[in-house]
MIKOL-947334 format. One record per residue: residue number from 1; x negated, y negated, z of N, C-alpha, C, O in turn. Coordinates in steps of 0.2 Angstrom, whole numbers, plus 5000, padded with zeros to 4 digits. Layout:
<atoms>
NUM|X|Y|Z|X|Y|Z|X|Y|Z|X|Y|Z
...
</atoms>
This chain:
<atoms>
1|5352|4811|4890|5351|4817|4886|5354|4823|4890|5357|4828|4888
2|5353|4823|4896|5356|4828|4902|5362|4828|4899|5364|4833|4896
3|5366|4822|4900|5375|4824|4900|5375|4827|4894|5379|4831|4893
4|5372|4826|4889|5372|4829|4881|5372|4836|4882|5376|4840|4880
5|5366|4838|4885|5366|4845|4886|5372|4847|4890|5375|4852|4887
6|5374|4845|4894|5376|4847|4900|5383|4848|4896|5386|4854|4897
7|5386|4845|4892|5393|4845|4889|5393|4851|4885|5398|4854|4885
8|5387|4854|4881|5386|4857|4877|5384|4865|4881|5382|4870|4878
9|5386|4864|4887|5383|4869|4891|5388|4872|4892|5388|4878|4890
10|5394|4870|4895|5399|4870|4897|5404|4876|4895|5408|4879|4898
11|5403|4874|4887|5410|4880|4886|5406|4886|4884|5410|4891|4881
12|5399|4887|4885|5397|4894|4882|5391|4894|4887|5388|4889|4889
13|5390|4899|4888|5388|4905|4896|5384|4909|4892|5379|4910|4896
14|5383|4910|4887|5380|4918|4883|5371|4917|4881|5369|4912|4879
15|5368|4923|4884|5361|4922|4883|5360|4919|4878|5355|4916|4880
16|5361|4919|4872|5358|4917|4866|5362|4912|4863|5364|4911|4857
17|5365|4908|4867|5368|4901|4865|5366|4897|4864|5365|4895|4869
18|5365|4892|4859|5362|4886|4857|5360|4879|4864|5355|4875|4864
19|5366|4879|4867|5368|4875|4872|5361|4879|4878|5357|4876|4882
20|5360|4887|4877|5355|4888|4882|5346|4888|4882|5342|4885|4886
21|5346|4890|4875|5342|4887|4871|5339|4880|4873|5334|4879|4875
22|5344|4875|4872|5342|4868|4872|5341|4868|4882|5335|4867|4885
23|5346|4870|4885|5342|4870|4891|5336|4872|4894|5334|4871|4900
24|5334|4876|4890|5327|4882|4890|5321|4874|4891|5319|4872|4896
25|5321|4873|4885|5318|4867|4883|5317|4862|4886|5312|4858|4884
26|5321|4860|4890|5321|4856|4896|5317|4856|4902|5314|4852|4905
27|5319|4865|4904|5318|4867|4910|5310|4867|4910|5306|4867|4905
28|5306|4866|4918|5303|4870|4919|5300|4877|4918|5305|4882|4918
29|5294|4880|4916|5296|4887|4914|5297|4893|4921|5300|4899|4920
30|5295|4891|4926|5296|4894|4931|5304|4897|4933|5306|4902|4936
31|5308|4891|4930|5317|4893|4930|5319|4895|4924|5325|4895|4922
32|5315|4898|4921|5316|4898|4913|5320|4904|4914|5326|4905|4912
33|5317|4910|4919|5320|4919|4917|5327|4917|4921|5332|4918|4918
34|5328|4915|4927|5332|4914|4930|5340|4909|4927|5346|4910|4929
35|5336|4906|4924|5341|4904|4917|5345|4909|4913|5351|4910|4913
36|5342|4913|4911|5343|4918|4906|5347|4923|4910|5352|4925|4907
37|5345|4925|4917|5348|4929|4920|5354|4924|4921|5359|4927|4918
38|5356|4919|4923|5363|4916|4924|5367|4917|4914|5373|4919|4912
39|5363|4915|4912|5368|4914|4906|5368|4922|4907|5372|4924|4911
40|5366|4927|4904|5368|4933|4902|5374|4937|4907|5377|4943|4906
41|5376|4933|4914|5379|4935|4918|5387|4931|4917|5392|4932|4921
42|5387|4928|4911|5392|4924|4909|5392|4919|4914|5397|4915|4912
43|5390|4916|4920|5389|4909|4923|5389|4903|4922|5386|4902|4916
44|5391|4900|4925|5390|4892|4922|5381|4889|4921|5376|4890|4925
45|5382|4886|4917|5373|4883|4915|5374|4877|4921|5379|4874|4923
46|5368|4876|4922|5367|4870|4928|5365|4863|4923|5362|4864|4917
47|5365|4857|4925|5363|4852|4922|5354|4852|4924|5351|4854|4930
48|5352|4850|4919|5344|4849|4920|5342|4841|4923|5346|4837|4924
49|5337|4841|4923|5335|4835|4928|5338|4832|4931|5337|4826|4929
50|5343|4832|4937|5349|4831|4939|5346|4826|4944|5341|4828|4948
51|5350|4818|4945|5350|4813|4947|5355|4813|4952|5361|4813|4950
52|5353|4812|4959|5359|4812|4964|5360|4804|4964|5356|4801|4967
53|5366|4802|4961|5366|4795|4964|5368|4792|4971|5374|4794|4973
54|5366|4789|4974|5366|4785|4981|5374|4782|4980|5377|4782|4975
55|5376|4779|4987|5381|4775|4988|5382|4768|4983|5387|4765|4982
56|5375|4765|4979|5376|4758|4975|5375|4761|4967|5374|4758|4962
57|5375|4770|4969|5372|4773|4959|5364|4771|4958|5361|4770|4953
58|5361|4771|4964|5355|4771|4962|5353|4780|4963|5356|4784|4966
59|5348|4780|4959|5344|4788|4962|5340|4789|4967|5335|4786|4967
60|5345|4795|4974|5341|4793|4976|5336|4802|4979|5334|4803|4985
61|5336|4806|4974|5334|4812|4975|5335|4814|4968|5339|4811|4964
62|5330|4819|4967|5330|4824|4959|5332|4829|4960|5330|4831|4966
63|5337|4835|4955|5333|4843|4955|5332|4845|4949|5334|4841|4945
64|5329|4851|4948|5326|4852|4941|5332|4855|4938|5332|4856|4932
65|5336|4857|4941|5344|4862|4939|5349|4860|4947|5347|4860|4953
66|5355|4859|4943|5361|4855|4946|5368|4859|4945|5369|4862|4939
67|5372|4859|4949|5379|4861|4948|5382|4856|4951|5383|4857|4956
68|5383|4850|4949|5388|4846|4952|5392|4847|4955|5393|4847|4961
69|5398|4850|4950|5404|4853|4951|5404|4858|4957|5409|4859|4961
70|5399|4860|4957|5399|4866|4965|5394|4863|4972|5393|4866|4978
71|5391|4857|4971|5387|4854|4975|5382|4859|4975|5382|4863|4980
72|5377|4860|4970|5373|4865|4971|5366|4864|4967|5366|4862|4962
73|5361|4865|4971|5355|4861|4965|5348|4867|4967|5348|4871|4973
74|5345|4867|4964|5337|4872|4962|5333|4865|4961|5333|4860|4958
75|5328|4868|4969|5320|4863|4966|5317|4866|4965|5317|4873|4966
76|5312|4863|4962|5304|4863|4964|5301|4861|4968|5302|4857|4972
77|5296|4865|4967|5292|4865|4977|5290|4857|4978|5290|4854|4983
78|5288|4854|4969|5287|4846|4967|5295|4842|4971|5294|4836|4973
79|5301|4845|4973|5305|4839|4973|5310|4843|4980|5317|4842|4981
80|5305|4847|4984|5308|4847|4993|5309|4840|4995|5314|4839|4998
81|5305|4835|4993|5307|4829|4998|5315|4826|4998|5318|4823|5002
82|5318|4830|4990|5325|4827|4987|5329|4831|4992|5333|4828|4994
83|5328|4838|4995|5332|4841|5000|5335|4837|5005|5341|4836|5004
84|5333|4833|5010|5337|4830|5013|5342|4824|5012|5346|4822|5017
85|5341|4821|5003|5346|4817|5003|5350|4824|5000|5356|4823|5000
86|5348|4829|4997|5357|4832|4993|5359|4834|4999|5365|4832|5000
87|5356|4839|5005|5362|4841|5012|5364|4835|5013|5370|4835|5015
88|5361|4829|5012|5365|4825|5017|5372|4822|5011|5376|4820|5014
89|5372|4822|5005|5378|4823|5004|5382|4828|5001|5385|4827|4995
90|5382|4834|5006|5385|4839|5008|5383|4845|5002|5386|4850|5002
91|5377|4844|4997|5375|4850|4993|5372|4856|4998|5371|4856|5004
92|5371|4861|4995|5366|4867|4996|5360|4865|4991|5361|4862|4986
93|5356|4867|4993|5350|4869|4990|5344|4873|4992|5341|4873|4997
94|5343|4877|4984|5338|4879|4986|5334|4879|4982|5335|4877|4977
95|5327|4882|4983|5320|4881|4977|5320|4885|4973|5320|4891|4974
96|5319|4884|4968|5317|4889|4963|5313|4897|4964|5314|4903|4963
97|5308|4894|4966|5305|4900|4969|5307|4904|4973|5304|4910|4972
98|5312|4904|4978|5317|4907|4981|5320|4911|4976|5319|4917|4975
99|5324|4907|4971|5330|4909|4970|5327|4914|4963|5331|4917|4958
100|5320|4914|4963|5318|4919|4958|5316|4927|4962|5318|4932|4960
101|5313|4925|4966|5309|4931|4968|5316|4935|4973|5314|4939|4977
102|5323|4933|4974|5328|4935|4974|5335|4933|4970|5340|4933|4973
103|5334|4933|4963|5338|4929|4959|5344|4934|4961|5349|4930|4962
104|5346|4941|4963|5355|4941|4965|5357|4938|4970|5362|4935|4970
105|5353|4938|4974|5357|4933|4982|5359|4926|4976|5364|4923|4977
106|5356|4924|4973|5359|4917|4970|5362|4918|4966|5366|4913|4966
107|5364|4922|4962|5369|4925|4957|5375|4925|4962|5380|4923|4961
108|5373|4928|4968|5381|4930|4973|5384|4924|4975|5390|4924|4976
109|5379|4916|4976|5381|4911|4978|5385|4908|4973|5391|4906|4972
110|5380|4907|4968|5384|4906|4961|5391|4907|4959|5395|4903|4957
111|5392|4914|4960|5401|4917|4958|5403|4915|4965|5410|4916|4965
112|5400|4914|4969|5406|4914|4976|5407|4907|4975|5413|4906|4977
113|5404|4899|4972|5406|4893|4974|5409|4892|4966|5411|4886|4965
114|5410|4898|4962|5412|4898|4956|5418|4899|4957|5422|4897|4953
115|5420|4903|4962|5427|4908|4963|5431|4904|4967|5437|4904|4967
116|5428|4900|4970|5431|4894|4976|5435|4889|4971|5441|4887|4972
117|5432|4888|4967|5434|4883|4963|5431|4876|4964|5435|4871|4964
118|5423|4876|4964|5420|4871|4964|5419|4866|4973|5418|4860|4975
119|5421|4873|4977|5419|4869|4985|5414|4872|4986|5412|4877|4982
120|5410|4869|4991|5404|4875|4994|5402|4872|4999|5398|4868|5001
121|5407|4876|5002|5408|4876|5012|5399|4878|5013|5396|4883|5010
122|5396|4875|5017|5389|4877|5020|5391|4879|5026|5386|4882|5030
</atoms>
């Protein structure tokens, strides 16, 4: 159901898009406003419940919101344990809770591994 969303996320950014909508629904409501603020900022939607796969494709860490493409992932305070398998294969992360009670610093991170073109030098 992720990649469903996540394909449906992709070519539309806009607060009131069906594609955000559906990830609304998905989400946590703690990432809900933060969502809103990313889409109204024309930004990429993150994938929801995001499965790091291990070196055999097993899972081996969660986040509740994912950028693949940017190595970039939002927990919950539920899924710190998953932090050190994403640094260790080379993601950022940070927690929700963070990235609310300063959602511009994350917006800045956002457009900066957006404008790289999907690197994110740590």
């Amino acid at each position: 159901l992720a990649d469903t969303i996540n394909r449906k996320s992709k070519p539309s950014t806009e607060a009131d898009s069906p594609a955000l909508k559906d990830l609304l629904d998905l989400t946590a409501p703690e990432a809900r406003s933060l969502l809103r603020l990313i889409a109204s900022e024309s930004l990429p939607l993150p994938e929801p419940g995001y499965e790091l796969p291990g070196p055999s494709g097993e899972v081996i860490a969660m986040a509740e919101l994912a950028w693949p493409q940017f190595k970039l992932a939002l927990l919950l305070d539920s899924e710190v344990h998953s932090e050190t398998a994403f640094v260790g294969a080379h993601w950022t992360t940070q927690s929700i809770a963070t990235a609310t009670i300063n959602p511009q610093e994350f917006l800045a991170r956002l457009r900066q591994v957006k404008h790289q073109g999907g690197t994110n030098a740590n």
